[in-house]
C-alpha positions as CSV (number, residue, x, y, z in Angstrom):
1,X,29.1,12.2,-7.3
2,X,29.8,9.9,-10.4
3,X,30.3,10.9,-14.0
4,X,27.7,9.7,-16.4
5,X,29.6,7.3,-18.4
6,X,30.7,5.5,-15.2
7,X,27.4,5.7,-13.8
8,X,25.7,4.1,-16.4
9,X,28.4,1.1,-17.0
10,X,28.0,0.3,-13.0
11,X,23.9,0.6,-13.9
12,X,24.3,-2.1,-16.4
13,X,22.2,-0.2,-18.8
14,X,23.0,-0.8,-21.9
15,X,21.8,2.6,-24.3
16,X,21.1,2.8,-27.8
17,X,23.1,5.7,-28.2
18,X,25.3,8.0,-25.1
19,X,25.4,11.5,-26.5
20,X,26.9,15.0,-25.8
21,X,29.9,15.2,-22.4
22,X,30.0,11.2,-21.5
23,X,32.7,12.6,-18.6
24,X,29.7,15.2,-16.7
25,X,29.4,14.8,-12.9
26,X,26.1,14.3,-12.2
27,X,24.8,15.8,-9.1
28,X,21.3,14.0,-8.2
29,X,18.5,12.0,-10.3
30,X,15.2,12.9,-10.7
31,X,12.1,11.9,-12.9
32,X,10.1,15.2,-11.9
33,X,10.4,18.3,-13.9
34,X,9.6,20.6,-10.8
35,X,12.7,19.1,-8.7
36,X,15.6,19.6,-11.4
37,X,18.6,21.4,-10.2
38,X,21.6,21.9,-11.9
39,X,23.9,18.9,-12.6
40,X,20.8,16.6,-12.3
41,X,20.2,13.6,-14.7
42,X,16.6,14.2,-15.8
43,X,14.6,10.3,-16.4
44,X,11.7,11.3,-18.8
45,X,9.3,8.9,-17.9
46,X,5.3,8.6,-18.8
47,X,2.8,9.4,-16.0
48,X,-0.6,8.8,-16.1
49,X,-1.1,12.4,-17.3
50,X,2.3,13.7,-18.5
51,X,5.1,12.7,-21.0
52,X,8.5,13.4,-19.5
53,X,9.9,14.0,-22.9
54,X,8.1,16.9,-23.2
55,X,9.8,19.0,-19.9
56,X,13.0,18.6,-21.5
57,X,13.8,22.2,-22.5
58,X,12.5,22.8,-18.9
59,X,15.7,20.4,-17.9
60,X,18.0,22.6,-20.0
61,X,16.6,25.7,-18.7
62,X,17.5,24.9,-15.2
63,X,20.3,23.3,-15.5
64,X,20.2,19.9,-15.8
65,X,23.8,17.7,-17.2
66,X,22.0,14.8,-19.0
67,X,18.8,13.1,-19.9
68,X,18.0,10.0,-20.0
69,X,15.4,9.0,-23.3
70,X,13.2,6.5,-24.8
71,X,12.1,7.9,-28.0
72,X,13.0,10.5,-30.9
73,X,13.0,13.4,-29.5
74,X,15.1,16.9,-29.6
75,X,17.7,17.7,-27.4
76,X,19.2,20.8,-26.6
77,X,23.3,21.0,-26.9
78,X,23.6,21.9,-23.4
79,X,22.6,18.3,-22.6
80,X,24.0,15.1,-22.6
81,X,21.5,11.9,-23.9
82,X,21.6,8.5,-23.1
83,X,18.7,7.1,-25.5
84,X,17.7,3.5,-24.0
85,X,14.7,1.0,-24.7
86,X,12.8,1.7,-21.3
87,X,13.4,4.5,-19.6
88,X,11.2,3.2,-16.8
89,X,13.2,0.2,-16.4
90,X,16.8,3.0,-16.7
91,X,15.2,4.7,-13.6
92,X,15.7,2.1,-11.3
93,X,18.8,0.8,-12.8
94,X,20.3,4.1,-12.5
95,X,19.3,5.1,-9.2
96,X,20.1,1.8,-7.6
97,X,24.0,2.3,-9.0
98,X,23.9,6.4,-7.9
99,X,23.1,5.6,-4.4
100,X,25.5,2.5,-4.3
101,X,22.9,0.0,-4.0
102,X,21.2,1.2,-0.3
103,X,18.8,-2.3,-0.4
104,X,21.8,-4.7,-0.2
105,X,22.9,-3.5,3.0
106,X,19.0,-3.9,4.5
107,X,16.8,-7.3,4.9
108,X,13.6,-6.0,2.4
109,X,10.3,-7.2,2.9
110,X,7.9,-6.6,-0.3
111,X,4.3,-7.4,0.9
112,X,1.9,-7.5,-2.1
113,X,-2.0,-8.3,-2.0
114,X,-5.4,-6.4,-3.1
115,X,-5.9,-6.2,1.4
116,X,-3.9,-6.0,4.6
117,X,-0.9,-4.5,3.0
118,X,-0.2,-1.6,5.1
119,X,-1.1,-3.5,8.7
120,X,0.9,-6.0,7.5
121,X,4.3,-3.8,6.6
122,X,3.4,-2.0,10.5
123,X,3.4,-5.4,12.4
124,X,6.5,-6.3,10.2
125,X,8.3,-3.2,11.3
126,X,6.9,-3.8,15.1
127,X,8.6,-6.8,15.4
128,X,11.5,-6.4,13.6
129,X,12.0,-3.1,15.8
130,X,11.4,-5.3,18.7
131,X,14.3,-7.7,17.4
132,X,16.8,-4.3,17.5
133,X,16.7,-3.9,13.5
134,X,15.2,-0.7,13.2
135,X,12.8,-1.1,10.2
136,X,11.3,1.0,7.9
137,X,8.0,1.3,6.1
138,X,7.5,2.6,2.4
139,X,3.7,2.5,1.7
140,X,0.3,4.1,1.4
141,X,1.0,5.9,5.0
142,X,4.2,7.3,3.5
143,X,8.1,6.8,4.3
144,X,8.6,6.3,7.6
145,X,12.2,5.4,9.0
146,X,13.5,6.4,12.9
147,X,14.4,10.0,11.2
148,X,12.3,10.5,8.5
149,X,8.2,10.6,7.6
150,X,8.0,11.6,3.8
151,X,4.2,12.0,3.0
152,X,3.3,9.3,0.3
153,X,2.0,9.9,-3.4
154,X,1.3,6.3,-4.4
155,X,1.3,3.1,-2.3
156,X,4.7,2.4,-4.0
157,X,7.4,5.7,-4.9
158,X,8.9,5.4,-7.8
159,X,12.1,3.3,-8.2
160,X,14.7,6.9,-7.7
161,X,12.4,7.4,-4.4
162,X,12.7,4.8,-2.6
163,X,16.1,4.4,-4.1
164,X,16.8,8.0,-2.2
165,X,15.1,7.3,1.0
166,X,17.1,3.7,1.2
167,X,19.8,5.4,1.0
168,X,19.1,7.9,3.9
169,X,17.9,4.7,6.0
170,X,21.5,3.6,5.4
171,X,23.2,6.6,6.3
172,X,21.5,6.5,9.9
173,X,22.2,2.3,10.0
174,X,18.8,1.4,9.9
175,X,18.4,-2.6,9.2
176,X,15.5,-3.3,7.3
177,X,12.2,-2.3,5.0
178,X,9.4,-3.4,4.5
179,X,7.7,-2.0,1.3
180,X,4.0,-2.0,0.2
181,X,4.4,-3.0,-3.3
182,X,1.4,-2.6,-5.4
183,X,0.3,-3.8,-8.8
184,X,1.1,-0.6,-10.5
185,X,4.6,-0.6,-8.8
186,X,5.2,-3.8,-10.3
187,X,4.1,-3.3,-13.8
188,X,5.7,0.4,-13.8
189,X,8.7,-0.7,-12.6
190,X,8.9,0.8,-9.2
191,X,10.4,-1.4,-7.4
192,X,13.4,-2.3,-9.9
193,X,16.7,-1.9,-8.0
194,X,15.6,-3.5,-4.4
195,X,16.7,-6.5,-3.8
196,X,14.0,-8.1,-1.7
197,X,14.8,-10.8,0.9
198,X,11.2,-11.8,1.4
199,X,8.0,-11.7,-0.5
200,X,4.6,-11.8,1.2
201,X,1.2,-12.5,-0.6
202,X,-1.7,-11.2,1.7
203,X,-5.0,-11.9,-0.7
204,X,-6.4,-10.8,-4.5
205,X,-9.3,-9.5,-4.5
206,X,-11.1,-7.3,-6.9
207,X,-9.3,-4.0,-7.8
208,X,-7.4,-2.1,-10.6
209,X,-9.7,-3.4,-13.4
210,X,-9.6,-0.4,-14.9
211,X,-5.5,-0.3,-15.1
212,X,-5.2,-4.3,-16.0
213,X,-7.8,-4.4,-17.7
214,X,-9.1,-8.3,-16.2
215,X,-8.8,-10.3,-12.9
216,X,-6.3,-12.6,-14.7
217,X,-3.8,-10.2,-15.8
218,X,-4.2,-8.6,-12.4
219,X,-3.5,-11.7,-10.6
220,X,-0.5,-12.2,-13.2
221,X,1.5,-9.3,-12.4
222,X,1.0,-9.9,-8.4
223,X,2.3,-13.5,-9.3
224,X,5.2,-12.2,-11.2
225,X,6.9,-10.3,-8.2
226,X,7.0,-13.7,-6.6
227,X,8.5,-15.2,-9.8
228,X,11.3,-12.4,-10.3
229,X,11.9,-12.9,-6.4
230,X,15.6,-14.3,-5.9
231,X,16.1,-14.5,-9.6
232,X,19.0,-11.6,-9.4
233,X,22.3,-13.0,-8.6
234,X,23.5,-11.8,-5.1
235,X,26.4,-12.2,-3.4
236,X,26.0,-10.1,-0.3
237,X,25.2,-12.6,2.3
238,X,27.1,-15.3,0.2
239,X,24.1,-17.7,0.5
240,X,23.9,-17.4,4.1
241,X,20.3,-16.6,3.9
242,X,18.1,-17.9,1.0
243,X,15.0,-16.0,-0.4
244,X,11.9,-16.8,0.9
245,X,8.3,-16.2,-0.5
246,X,5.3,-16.2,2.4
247,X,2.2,-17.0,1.0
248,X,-1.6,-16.7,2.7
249,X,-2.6,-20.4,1.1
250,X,-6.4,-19.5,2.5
251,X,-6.8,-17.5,-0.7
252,X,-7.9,-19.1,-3.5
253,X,-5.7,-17.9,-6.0
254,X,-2.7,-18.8,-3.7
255,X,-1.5,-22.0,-5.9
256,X,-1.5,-20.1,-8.6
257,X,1.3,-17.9,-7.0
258,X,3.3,-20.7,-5.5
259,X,3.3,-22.5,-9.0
260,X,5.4,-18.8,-9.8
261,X,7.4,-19.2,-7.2
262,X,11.6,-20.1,-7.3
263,X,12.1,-19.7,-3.8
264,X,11.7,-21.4,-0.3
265,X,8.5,-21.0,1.1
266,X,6.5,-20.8,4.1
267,X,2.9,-21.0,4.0
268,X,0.4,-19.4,6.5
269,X,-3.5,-19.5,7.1
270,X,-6.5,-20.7,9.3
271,X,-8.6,-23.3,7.3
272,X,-5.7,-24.4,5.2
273,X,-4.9,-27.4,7.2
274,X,-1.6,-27.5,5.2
275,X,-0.3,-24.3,6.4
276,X,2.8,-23.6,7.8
277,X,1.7,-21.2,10.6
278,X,-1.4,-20.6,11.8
279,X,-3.5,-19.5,14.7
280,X,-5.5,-21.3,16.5
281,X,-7.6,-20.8,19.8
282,X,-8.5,-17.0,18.3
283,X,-10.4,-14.7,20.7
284,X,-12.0,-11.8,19.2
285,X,-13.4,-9.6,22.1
286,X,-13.0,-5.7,23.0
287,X,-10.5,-3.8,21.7
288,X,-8.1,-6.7,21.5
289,X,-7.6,-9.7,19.4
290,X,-5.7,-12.9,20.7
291,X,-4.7,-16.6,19.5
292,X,-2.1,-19.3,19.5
293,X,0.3,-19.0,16.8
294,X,1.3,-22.8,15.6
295,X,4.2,-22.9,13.9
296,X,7.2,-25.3,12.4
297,X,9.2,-24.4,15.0
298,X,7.1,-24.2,18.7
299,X,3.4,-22.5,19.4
300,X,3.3,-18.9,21.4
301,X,0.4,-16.7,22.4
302,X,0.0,-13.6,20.5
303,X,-2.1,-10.7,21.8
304,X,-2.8,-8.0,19.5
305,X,-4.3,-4.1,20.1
306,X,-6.2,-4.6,16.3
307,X,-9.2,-5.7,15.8
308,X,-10.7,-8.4,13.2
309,X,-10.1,-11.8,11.7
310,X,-8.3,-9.7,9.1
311,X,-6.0,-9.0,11.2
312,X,-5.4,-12.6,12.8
313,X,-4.0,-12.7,9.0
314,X,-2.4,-9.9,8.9
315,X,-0.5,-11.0,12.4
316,X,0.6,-14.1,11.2
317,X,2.5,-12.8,7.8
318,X,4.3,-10.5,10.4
319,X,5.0,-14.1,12.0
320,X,6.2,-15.8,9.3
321,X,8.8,-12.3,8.3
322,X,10.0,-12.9,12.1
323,X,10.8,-16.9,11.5
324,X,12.8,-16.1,8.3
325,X,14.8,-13.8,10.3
326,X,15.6,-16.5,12.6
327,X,13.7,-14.2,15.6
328,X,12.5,-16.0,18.1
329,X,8.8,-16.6,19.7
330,X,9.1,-13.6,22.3
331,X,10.6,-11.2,20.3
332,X,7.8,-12.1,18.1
333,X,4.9,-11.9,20.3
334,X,6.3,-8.8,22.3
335,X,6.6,-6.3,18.9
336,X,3.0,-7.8,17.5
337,X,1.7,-6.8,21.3
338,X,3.5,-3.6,20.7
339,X,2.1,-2.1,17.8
340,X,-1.1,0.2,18.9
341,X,-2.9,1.0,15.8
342,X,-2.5,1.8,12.3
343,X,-3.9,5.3,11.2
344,X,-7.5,4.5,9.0
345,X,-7.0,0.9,9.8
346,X,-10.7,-0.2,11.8
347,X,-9.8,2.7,13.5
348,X,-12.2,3.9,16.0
349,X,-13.2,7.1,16.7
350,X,-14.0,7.4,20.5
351,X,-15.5,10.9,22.5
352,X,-17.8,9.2,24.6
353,X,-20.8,8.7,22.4
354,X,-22.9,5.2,23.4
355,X,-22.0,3.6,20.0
356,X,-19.0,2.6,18.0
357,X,-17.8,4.7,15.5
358,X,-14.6,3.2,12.8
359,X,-13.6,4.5,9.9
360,X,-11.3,1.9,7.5
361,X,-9.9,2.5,4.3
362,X,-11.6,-0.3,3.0
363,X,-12.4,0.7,-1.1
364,X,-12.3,-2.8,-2.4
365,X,-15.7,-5.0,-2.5
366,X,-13.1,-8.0,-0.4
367,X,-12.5,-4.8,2.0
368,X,-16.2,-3.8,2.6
369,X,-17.0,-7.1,3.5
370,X,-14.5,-8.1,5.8
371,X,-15.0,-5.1,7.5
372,X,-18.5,-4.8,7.7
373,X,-19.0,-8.8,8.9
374,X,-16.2,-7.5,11.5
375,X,-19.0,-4.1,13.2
376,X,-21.3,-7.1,13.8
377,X,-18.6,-8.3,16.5
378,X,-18.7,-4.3,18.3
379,X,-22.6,-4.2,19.2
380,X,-26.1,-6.0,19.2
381,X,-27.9,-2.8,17.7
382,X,-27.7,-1.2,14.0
383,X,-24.9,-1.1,11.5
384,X,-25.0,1.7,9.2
385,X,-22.3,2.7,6.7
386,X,-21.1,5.5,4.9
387,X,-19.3,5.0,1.4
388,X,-18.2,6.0,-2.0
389,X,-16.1,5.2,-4.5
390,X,-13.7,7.1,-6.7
391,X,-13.8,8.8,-9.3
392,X,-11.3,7.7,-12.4
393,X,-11.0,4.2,-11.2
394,X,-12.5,0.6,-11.8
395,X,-16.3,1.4,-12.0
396,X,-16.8,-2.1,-11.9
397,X,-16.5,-2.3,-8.2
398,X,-19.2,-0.2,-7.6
399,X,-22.7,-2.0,-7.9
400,X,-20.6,-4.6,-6.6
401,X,-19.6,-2.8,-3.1
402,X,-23.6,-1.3,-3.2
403,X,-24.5,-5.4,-3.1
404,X,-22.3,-5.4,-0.5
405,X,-23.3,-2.7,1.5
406,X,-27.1,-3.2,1.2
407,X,-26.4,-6.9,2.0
408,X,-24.5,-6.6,5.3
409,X,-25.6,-3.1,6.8
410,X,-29.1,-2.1,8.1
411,X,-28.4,1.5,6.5
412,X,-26.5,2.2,3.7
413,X,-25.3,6.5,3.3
414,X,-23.5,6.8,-0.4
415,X,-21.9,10.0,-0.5
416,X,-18.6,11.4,-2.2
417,X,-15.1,9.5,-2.2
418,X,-12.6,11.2,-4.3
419,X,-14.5,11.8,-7.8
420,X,-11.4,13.6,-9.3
421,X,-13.3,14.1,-13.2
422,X,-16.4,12.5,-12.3
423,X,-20.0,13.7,-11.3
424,X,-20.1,13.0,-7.8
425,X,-23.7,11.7,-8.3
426,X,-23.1,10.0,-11.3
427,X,-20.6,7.7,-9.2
428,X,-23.3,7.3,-6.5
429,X,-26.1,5.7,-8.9
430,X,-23.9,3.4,-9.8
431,X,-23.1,2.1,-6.5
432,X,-27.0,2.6,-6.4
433,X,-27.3,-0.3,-9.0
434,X,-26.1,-3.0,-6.6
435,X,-28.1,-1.9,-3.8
436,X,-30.7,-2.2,-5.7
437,X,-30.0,-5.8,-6.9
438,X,-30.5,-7.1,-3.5
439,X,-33.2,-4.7,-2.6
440,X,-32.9,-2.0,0.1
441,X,-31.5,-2.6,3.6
442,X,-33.6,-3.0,6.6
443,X,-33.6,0.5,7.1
444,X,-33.5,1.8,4.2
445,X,-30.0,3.7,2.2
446,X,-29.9,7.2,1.0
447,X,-28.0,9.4,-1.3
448,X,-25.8,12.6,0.5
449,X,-23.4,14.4,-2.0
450,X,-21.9,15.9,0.7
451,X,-19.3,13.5,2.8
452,X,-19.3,15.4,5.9
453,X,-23.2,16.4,5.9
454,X,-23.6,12.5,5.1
455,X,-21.3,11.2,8.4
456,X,-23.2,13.8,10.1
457,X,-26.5,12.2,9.5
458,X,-25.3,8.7,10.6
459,X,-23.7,10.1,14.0
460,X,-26.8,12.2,15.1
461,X,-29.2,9.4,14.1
462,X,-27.0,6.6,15.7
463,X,-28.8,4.8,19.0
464,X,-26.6,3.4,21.9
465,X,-25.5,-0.2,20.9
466,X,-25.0,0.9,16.9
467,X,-22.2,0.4,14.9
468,X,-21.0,3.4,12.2
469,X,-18.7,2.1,9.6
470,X,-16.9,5.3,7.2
471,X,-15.4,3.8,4.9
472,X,-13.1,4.5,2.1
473,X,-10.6,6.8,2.9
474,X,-9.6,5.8,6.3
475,X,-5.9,7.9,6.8
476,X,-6.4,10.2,3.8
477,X,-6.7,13.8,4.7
478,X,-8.2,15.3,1.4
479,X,-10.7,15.1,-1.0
480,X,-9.6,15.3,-4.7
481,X,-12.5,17.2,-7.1
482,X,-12.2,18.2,-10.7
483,X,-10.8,21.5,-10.1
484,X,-9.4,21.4,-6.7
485,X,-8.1,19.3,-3.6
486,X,-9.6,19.9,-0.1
487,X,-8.8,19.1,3.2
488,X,-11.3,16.9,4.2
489,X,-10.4,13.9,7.5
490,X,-13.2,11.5,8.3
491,X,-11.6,11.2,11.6
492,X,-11.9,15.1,12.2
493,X,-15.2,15.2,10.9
494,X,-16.6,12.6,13.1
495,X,-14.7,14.1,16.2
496,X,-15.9,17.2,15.8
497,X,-19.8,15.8,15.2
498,X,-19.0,13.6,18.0
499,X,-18.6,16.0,20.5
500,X,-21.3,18.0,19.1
501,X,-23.5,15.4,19.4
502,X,-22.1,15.1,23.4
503,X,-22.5,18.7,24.5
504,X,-25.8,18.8,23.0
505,X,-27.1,15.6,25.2
């Protein structure tokens, strides 16, 4: 345990004002009102819905030693205060000198990018367990270490989370991480305190408008994790092993992310002649995906158990990670080979049935098209999908993924997504709008409110040769509503219709 004077001095935080008993021990951190226990240093921070100022008497009430503020504010006398500029920025500053700074004992991968993010952090982790390092994952699947799966809230935890579960990955000498780190996480300051090795930019794409506001301040705050990358001073490793930024230079906002960059770099792609790594000879066929990898150093087959050109991307960011290790080609090709799947990734759903059934967590207009140009690849006979959008988020996307749909798929089902606030059908007319733009697909596109009655129509209706796309929720297990959260699993659903479907033929 530390005291709070000393644990704010090793922070380098430098507050306003340190109130109340400066010598307290302080037991554990926490920016969540409903986890205080006594001795805890309570970090009021603003949510999207709640001020943490205003669970302070809750703090004193159970217990809590001290609190860290950023505004005027009363505090009881039972607590400590250490007022500061940002307490969002204090969060990570704090918990990085409370756990003794877990990320400099690891090699940290931040992958960052609108698509491919959580493939990418599995095939990273795949090789680098194939190399003996024992890696870790912190993204939209959850924490996942060799002892520990921790269910996830947001693509990134906040900075004191992953501060926590670094900290436990050190404790049972795992070697590495590689973090999903989103746009929110890097304008909300989740990720202050880890000291990243290596940065990898997958793709922008349209998403978030409705948190940044415009493309361009979207694409600025992806850029500036690539700009703060390597800017800390560091003395672990003294210099044995520089900073490296990995950058997909097919995208065409890539040069505007290297012109950010202060690190080395290592480029990948497949029409980029310029690249670094890249694959060449790619065989899409089955249920596998193969290709040569090229690179600076010698050229290797790679064999994957994923699916898509998306992944052939995906694959070779997970390459370029391995090089700056130092792995070599084996190790690399032997923990790509290994990985299986990722849950709601073109995952297919399989009972038998004479067509293909994949459900993706593609949400993104980039997302829905990359996928749906992949189900042409899986049969010669219709493509229908089944999609929403949800609610409380960029409404912009949604004509523009209804273009989409109508433009790629024979059959277009909208149904539900995760309204939260919104009319489900009010979401579903918009999407409407951009069907409508390009005219209705070949056979036609409907309207079901209801997401399992609507995956239920495209199953029983689906010929042998046809492809089903369900997209938009791909892993998640729920549905959030105005009022309430249900369990809700496309993958369950369609299972279950699937065999239906089966015993019924």
């Amino acid at each position: 345990m530390k005291r709070l004077k000393s644990l704010i001095v090793q922070s380098g935080v430098r507050p306003y004002s340190l109130t109340g008993n400066t010598g307290v021990e302080i037991q554990g951190i926490t920016y969540d009102s409903r986890k205080i226990a006594p001795g805890y240093l309570f970090v009021c921070i603003r949510g999207e819905h709640h001020d943490g100022h205003a669970y302070i008497p809750e703090a004193a009430s159970k217990g809590a030693a001290a609190v860290v503020i950023d505004s005027d504010t009363e505090i009881p006398d039972t607590l400590s205060a250490v007022r500061v500029s940002d307490s969002r920025k204090a969060l990570g500053d704090i918990a990085k000198a409370f756990y003794d700074n877990p990320s400099a004992s690891m090699f940290c991968i931040g992958v960052t990018g609108t698509k491919g993010k959580t493939t990418t952090t599995h095939l990273i982790k795949s090789v680098l367990d194939e190399a003996g390092m024992s890696c870790g994952v912190i993204g939209t699947l959850g924490c996942i270490s060799r002892n520990l799966v921790i269910p996830a809230k947001h693509t990134t935890p906040e900075s004191s989370d992953i501060q926590e579960f670094l900290a436990k990955m050190r404790a049972s000498e795992e070697k590495a991480v590689a973090i999903e780190v989103s746009s929110h996480a890097i304008d909300l300051q989740r990720i202050r305190g880890v000291d990243f090795d290596v940065g990898v930019f997958t793709n922008i794409g349209h998403d978030h408008l409705d948190f940044h506001g415009s493309f361009s301040d979207y694409l600025a705050t992806k850029a500036s994790f690539f700009e703060n990358l390597g800017t800390i001073p560091d003395s672990r490793k003294n210099g044995e092993e520089a900073r490296i930024s990995i950058i997909n230079v097919d995208d065409p906002n890539s040069g505007f992310i290297l012109s950010k960059t202060h690190t080395q770099v290592l480029t990948y792609g497949i029409s980029d002649a310029s690249a670094s790594i890249t694959a060449k000879e790619i065989r899409l066929c089955g249920k596998t995906t193969s290709f040569v990898a090229s690179t600076p150093h010698a050229s290797f087959p790679v064999s994957l158990n994923l699916k898509g050109i998306f992944n052939v991307y995906n694959a070779l960011a997970a390459i370029a990670c391995g090089l700056a290790k130092g792995l070599d080609p084996d190790t690399i090709s032997s923990g790509l080979r290994s990985l299986k799947g990722v849950p709601g990734r073109f995952e297919a759903v399989d009972e038998g049935q004479p067509f293909s059934v994949i459900v993706d967590y593609a949400h993104t207009p980039d997302s829905l098209e990359s996928v749906l140009r992949e189900a042409r690849r899986l049969g010669s006979g219709c493509l229908t999908v089944v999609f929403g959008c949800g609610g409380d988020r960029d409404r912009s996307k949604r004509p523009a993924m209804g273009k989409i749909a109508a433009t790629l798929a024979d059959r277009v089902i909208v149904t539900t997504d995760n309204p939260r606030t919104e009319e489900p059908y009010d979401i579903c007319k918009e999407i409407e709008k951009g069907i409508l733009q390009v005219g209705r697909p070949r056979l036609g596109y409907e309207i079901i409110l209801d997401r399992a009655s609507a995956i239920q129509s495209a199953i029983f209706s689906a010929q042998e040769g046809d492809v089903l796309i369900i997209a938009g929720k791909g892993h998640e297990t729920y549905q959030i509503f105005r009022d309430t959260t249900i369990h809700f699993d496309d993958r369950e659903v369609a299972k279950s219709l699937l065999r239906e479907r089966m015993e019924n033929a």
